[in-house]
MARPAVO-426024 format. One line per 8 residues: number of its first residue (from 1); for each residue x, y, z of N, C-alpha, C. Coordinates in steps of 0.02 Angstrom, whole numbers, plus 50000, padded with zeros to 5 digits. Layout:
<nodes>
NUM	X,Y,Z,X,Y,Z,X,Y,Z  ...
</nodes>
This chain:
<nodes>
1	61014,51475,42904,60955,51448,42870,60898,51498,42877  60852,51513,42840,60809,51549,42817,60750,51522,42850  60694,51566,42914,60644,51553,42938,60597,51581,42924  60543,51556,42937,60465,51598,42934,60461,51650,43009  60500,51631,43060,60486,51638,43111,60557,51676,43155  60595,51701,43123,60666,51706,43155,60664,51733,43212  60717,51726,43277,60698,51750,43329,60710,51837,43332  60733,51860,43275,60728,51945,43290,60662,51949,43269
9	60622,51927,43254,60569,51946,43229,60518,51955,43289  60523,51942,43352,60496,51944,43409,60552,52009,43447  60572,52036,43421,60623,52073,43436,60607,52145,43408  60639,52193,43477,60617,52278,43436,60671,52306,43428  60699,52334,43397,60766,52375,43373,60742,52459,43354  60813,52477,43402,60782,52564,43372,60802,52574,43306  60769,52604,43275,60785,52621,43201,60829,52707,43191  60888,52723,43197,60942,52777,43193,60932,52791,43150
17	60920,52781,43074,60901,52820,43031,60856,52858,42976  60862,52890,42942,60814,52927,42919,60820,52920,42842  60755,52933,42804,60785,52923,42709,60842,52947,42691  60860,53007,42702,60909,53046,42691,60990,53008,42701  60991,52967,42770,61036,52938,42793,61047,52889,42737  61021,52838,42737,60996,52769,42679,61042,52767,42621  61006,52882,42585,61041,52883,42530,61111,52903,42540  61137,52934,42590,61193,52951,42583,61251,52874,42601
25	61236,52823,42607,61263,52752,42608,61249,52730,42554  61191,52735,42520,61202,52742,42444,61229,52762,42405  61271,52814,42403,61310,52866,42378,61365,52835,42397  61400,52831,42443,61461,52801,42472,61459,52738,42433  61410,52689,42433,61454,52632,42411,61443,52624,42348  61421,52686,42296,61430,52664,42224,61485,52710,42225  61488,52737,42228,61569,52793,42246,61632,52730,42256  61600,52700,42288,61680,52630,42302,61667,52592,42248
33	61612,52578,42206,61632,52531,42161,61651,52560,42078  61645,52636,42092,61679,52655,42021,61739,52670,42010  61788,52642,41959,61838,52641,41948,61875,52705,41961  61948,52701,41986,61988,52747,42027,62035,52783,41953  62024,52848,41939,62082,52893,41898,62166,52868,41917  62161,52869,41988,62227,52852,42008,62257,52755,41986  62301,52756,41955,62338,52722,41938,62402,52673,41982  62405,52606,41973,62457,52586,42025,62528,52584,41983
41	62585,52617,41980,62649,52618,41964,62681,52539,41945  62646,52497,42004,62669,52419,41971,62623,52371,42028  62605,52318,41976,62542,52275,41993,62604,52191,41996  62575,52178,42038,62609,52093,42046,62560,52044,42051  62566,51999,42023,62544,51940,42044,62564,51870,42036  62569,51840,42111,62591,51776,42152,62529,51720,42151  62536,51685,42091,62492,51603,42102,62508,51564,42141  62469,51535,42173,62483,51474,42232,62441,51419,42208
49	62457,51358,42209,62427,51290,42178,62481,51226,42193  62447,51169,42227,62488,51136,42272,62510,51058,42206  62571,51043,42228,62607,50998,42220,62577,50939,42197  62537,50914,42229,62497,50843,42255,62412,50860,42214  62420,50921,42189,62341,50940,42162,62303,50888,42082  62260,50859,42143,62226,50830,42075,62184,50836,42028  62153,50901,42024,62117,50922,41993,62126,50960,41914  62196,50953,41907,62220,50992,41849,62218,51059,41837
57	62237,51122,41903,62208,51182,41914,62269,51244,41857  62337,51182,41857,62384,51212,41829,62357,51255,41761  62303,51230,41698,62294,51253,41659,62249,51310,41656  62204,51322,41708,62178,51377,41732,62225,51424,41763  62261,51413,41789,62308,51461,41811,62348,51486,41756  62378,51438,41738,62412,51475,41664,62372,51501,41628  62316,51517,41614,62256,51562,41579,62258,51620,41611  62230,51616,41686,62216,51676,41709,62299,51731,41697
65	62362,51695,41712,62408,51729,41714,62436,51776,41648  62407,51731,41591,62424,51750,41536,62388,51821,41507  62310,51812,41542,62299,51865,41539,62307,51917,41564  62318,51904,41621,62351,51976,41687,62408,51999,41643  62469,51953,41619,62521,51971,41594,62503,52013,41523  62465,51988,41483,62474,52001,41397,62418,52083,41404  62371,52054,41433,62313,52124,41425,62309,52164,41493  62345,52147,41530,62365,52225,41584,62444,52226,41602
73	62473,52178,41559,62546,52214,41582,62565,52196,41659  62540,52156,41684,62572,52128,41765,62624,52088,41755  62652,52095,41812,62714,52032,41841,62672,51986,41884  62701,51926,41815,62660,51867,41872,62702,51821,41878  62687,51762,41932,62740,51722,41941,62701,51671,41985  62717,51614,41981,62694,51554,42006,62713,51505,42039  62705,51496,42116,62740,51467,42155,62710,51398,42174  62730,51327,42173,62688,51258,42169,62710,51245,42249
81	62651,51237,42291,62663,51208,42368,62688,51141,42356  62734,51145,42398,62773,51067,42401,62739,51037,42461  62727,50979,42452,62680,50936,42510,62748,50916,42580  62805,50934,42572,62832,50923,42630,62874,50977,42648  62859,50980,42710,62881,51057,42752,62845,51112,42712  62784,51115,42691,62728,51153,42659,62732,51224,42670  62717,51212,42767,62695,51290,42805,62747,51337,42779  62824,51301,42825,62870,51348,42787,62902,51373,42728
89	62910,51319,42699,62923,51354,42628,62869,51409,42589  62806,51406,42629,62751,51432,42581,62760,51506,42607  62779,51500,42699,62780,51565,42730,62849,51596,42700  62889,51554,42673,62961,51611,42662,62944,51618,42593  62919,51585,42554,62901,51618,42494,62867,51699,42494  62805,51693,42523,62748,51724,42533,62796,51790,42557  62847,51776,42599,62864,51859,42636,62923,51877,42599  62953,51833,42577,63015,51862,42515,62979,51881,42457
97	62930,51870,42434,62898,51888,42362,62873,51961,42381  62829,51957,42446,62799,52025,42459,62823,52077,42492  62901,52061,42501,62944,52114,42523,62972,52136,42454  62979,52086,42395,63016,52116,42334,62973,52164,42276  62912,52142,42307,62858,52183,42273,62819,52234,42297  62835,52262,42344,62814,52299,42400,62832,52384,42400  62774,52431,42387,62825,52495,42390,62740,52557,42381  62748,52601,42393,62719,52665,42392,62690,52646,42314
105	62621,52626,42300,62602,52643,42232,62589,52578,42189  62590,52538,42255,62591,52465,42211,62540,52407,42233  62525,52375,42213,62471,52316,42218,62505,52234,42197  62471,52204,42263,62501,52133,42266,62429,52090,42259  62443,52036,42189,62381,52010,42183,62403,51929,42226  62352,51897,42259,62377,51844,42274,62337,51780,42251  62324,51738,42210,62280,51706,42167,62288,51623,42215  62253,51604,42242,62238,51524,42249,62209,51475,42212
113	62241,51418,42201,62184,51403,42164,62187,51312,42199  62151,51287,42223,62150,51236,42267,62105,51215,42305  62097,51152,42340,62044,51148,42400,62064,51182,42464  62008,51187,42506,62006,51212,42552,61943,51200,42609  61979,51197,42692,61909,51156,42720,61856,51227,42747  61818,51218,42799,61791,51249,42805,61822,51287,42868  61794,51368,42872,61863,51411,42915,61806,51412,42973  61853,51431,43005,61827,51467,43095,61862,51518,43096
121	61836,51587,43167,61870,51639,43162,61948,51620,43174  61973,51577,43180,62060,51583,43182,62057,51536,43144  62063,51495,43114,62086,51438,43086,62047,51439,43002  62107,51414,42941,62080,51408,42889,62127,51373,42884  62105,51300,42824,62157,51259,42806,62171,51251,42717  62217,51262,42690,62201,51241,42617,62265,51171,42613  62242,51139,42570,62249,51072,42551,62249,51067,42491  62296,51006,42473,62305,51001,42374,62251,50926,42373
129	62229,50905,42404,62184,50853,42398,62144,50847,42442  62070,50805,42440,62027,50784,42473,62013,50688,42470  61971,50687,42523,61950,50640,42525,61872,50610,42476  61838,50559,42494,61786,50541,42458,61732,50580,42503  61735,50629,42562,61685,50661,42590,61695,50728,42574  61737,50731,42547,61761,50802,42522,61805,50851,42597  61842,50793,42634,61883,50834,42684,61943,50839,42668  61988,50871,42686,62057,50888,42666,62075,50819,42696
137	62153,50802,42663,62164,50741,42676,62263,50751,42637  62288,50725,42696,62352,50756,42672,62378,50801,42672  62448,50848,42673,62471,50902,42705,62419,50974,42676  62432,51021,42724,62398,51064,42732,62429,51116,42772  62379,51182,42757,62420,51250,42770,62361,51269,42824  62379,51308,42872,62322,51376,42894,62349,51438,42877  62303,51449,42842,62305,51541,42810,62305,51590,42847  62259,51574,42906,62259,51613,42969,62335,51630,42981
145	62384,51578,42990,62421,51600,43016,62502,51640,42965  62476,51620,42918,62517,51648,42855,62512,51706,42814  62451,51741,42854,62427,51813,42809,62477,51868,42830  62499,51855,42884,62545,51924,42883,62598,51946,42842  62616,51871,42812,62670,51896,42756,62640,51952,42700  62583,51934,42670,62556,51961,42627,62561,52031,42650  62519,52041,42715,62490,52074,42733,62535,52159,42766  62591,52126,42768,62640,52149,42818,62684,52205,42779
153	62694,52206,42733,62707,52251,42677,62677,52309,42651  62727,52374,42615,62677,52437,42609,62656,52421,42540  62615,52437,42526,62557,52422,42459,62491,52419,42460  62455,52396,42412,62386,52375,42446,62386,52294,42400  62329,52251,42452,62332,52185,42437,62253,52150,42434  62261,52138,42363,62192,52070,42363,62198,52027,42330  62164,51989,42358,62144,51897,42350,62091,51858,42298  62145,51836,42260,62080,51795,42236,62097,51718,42246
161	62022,51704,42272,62044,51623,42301,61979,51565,42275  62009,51533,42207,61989,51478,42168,61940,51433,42210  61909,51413,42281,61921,51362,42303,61855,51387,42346  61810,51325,42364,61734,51319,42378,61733,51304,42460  61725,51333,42505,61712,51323,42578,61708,51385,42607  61691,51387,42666,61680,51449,42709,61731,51497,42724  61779,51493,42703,61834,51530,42676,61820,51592,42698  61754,51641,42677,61740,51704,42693,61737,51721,42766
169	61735,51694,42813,61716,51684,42872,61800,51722,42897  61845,51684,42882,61911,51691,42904,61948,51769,42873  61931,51795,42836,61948,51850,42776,61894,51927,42812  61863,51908,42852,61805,51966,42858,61853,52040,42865  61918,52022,42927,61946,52103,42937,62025,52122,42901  62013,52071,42820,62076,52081,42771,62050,52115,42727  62105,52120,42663,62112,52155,42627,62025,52109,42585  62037,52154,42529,61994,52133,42476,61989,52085,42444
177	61942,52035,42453,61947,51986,42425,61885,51943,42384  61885,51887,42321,61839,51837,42295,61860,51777,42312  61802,51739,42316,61811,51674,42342,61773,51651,42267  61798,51571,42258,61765,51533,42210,61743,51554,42137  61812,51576,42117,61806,51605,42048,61848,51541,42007  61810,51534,41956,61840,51480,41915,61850,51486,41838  61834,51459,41775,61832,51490,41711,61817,51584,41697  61740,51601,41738,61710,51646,41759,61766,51687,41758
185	61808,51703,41786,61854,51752,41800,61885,51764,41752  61904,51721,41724,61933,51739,41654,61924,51756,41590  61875,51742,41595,61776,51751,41547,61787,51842,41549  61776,51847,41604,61762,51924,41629,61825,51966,41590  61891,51945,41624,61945,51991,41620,61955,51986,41537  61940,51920,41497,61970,51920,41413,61920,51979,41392  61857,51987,41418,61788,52038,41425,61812,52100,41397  61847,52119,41468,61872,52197,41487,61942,52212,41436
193	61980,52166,41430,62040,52167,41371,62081,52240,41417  62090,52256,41485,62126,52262,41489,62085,52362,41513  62038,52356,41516,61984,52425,41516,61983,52412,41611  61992,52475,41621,61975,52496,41690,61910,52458,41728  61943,52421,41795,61853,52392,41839,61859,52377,41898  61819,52391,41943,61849,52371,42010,61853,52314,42018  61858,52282,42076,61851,52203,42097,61787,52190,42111  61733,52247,42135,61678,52255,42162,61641,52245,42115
201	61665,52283,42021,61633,52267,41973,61615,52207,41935  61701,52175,41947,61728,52115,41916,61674,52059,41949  61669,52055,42013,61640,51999,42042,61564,52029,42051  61516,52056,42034,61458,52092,42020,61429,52036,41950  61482,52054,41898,61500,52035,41840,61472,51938,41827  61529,51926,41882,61558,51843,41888,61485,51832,41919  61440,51866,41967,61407,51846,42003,61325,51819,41969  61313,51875,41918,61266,51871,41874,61264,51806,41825
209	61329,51798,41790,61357,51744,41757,61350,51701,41803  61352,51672,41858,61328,51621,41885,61276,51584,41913  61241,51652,41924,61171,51653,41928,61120,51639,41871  61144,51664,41807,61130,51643,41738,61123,51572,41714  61188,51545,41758,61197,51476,41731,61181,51422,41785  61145,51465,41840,61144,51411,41886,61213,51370,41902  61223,51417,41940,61307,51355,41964,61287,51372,42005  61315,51325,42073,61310,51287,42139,61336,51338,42184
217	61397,51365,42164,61434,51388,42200,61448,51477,42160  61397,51511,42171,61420,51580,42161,61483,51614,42185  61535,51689,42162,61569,51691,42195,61554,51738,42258  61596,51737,42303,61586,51774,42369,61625,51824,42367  61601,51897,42376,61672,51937,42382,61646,51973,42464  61720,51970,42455,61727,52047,42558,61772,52085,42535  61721,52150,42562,61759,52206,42528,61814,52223,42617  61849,52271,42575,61899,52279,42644,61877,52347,42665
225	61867,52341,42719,61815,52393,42748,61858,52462,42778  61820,52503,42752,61813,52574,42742,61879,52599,42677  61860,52545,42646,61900,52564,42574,61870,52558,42531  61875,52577,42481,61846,52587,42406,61868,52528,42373  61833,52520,42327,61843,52434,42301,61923,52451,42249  61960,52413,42241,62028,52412,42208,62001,52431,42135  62036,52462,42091,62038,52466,42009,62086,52400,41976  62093,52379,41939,62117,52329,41886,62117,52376,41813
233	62174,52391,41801,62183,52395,41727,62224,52416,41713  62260,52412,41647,62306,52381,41615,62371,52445,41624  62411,52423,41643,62457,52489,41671,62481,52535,41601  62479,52588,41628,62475,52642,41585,62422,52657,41542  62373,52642,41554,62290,52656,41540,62284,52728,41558  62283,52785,41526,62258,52825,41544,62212,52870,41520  62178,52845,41475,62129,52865,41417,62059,52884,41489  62021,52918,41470,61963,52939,41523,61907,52870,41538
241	61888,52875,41589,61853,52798,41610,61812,52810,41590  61757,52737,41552,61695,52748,41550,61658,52680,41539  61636,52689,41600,61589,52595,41626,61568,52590,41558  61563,52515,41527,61519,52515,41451,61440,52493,41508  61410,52513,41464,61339,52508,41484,61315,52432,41484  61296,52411,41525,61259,52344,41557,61185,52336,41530  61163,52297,41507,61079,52285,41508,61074,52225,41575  61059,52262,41643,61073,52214,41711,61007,52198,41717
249	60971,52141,41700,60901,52113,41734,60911,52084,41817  60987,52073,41854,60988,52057,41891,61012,52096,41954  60952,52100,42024,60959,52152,42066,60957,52115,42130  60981,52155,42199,60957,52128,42236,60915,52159,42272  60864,52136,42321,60792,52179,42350,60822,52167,42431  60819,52232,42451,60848,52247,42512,60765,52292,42564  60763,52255,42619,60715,52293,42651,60765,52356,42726  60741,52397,42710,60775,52456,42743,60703,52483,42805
257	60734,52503,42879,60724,52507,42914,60713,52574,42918  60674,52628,42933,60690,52699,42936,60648,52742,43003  60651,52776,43008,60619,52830,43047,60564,52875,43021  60528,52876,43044,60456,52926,43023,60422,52908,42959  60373,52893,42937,60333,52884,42888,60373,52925,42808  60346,52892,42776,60369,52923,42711,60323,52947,42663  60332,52986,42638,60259,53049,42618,60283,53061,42539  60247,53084,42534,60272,53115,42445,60310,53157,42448
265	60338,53201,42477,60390,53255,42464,60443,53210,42475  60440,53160,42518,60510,53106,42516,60526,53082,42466  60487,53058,42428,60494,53021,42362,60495,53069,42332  60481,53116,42313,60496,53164,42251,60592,53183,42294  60585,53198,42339,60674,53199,42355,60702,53150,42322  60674,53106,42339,60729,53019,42328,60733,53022,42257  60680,53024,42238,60706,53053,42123,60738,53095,42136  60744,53143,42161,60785,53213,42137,60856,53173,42149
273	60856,53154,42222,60941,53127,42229,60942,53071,42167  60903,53028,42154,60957,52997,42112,60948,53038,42043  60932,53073,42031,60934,53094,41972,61024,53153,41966  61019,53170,42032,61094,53206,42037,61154,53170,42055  61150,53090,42096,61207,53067,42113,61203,52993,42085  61173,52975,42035,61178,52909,41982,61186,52942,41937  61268,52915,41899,61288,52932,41835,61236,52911,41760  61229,52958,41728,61177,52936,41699,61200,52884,41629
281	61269,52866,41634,61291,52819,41595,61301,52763,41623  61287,52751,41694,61281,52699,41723,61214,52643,41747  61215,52618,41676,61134,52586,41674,61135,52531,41721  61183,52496,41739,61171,52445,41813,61162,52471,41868  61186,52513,41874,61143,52565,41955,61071,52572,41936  61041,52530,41949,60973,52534,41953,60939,52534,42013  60913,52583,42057,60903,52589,42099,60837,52625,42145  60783,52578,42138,60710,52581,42149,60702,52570,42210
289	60657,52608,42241,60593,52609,42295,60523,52556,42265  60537,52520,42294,60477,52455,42272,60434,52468,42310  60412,52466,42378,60355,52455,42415,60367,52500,42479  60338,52537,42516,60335,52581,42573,60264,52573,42598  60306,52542,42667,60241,52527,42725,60254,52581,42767  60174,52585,42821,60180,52612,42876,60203,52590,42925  60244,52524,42917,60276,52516,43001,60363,52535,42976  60352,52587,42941,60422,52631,42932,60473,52560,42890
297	60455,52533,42857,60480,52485,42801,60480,52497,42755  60524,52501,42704,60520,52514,42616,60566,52465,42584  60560,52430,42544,60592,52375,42491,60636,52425,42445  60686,52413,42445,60723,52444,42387,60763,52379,42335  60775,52387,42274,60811,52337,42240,60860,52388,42234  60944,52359,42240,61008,52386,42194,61032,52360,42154  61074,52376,42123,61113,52311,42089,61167,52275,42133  61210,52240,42110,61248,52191,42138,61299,52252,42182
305	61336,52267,42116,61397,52306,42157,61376,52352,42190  61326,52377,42219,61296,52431,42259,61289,52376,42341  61257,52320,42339,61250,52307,42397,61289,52265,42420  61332,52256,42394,61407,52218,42406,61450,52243,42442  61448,52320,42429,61490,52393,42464,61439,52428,42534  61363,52413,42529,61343,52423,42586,61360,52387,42639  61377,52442,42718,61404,52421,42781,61337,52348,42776  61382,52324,42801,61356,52238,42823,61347,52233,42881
313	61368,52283,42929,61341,52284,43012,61269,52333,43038  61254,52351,42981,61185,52401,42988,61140,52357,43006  61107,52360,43044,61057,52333,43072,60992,52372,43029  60973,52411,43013,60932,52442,42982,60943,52420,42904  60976,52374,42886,60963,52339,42801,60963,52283,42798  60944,52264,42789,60914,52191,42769,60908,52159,42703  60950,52107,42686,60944,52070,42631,60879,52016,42630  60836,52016,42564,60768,52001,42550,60794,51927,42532
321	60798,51951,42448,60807,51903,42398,60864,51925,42334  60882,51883,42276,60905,51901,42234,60842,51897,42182  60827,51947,42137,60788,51963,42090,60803,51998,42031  60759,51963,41993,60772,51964,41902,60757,52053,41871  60693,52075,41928,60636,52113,41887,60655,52177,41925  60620,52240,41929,60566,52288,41984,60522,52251,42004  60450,52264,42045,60408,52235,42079,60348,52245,42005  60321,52198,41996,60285,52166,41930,60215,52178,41950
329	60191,52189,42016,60144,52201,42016,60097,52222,42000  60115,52289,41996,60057,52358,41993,60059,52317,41896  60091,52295,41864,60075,52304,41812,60026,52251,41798  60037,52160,41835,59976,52125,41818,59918,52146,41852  59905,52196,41882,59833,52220,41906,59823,52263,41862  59861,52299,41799,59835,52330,41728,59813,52298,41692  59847,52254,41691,59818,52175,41638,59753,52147,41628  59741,52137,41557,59683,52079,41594,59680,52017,41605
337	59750,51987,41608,59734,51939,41676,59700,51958,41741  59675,51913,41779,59643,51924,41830,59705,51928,41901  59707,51974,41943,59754,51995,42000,59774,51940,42019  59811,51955,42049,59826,51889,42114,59752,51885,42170  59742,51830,42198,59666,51826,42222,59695,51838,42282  59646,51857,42335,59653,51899,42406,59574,51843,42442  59568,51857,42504,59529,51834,42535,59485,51885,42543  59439,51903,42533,59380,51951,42566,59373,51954,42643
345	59355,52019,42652,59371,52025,42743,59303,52004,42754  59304,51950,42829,59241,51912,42845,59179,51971,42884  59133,51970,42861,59066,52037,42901,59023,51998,42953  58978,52037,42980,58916,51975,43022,58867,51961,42967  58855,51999,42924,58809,51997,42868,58790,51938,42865  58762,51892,42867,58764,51831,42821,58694,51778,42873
</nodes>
């Protein structure tokens, strides 16, 4: 929960880095979210959706699959949890599928689409039904203890998982994964028709679209750390990549921690770098210096897929807000509307 008062805020932290540092983590994680030249030899994907499911998820799944299949050419295949003897049948599925699909050059997609309760670091449960409080109710899996099948195989592996709870919590040191993707996902991929994008892009994408529409439940992605976000597209794509251009009004404002004051020769650096390491066909990398204080603080906005790929254990970045604009300021003090009003500093005068 979000305070006026948080207890680091009574708190001093050394600050390790410098502008220079900042940008070169900038660099790194738009570097992970642009699509990879290299190609996967053969792409799979394994639906999971339970027996007992009341929600009617089957026809979303047959959508999403149709498109994996028709506009990128995947192997897909769809496995229905049976509500009795669940764990195992789901675990011998899960390690016979990903041993048959498994090899130097290949990618295993694993798609959920279902309820699910809320995780702890060992424990996650998914369930084909709930109750009237919205708790699982009736047989059930822990994922925790079933990832190694996936996992256990040579390839590389990510997740997409249909289904609304803390889910992310349990996923932090796996492969790549989205949580709570629903129509959205498929919105996106009929989008791309089959055109090169990461997962980092894809759910960047899904994320804006939900933010647009105000839904409840945005999606969540975890990237798999110290990897570059996965590519998606359509096998045997090999025409030259090229992001289509975005008109992105939507950013996020990150406050960054630094070392030594920041002067004008810094900022004339910080243009120069992005003017040499932002593709200049990449209009969603939008990436501003908003505000620079003297207690070694500066506001930066990125876009989505930029701070999605920033390390999440830096203590020196800080997530603000999600925002529409740049900082609007300096321009209603051009205006003639009248500023935002300030208090006058109190004198003895009087």
């Amino acid at each position: 929960m979000a305070m006026a008062r948080p207890f680091h805020a009574w708190q001093e932290f050394p600050v390790p880095h410098r502008l220079e540092d900042f940008a070169r983590r900038l660099k790194a994680a738009l570097n992970s979210t642009l699509p990879s030249e290299t190609r996967y030899e053969k792409v799979s994907v394994l639906a999971l959706r339970w027996a007992n499911d009341q929600m009617g998820v089957d026809r979303l799944e047959a959508q999403l699959l149709q498109i994996l299949h028709d506009k990128y050419q995947y192997d897909v295949e769809s496995f229905v949890i049976p509500t009795a003897e669940c764990a195992g049948k789901l675990s011998l599925k899960l390690s016979n599928w990903s041993n048959t699909h498994s090899g130097q050059g290949t990618l295993r997609i694993y798609v959920y689409t279902g309820h699910a309760a809320g995780a702890t670091l060992d424990r996650w449960y998914l369930g084909g039904t709930v109750n009237a409080h919205g708790d699982l109710n009736g047989p059930r899996v822990d994922w925790n203890t079933l990832r190694a099948g996936p996992e256990g195989f040579l390839g590389d592996v990510c997740y997409l998982f249909g289904c609304c709870s803390a889910g992310p919590i349990a996923m932090e040191d796996g492969p790549e994964t989205i949580f709570s993707f629903t129509q959205d996902l498929i919105d996106v991929l009929q989008d791309l028709n089959g055109d090169a994008e990461t997962l980092a892009g894809i759910h960047a994408r899904m994320f804006r679209n939900a933010r647009q529409n105000q839904a409840s439940a945005p999606p969540v992605y975890i990237p798999k750390n110290g990897a570059s976000s996965i590519t998606l597209a359509r096998l045997g794509l090999n025409r030259v990549i090229t992001r289509r251009q975005l008109r992105v009004e939507h950013r996020v404002l990150l406050s960054i921690r630094i070392r030594d004051q920041i002067r004008e020769s810094d900022l004339q650096q910080w243009t120069q770098w992005l003017t040499n390491n932002i593709p200049s066909d990449l209009v969603s990398a939008d990436v501003k210096i908003e505000s620079v204080f003297h207690s070694e603080v500066l506001l930066v906005t990125v876009p989505v897929e930029i701070w999605i790929m920033l390390p999440g254990d830096d203590p020196s970045i800080s997530f603000v807000a999600h925002v529409t604009s740049n900082n609007v300021l300096p321009q209603l003090e051009r205006s003639p509307i009248p500023p935002l009003p300030f208090r006058p500093l109190l004198t003895d005068d009087y």
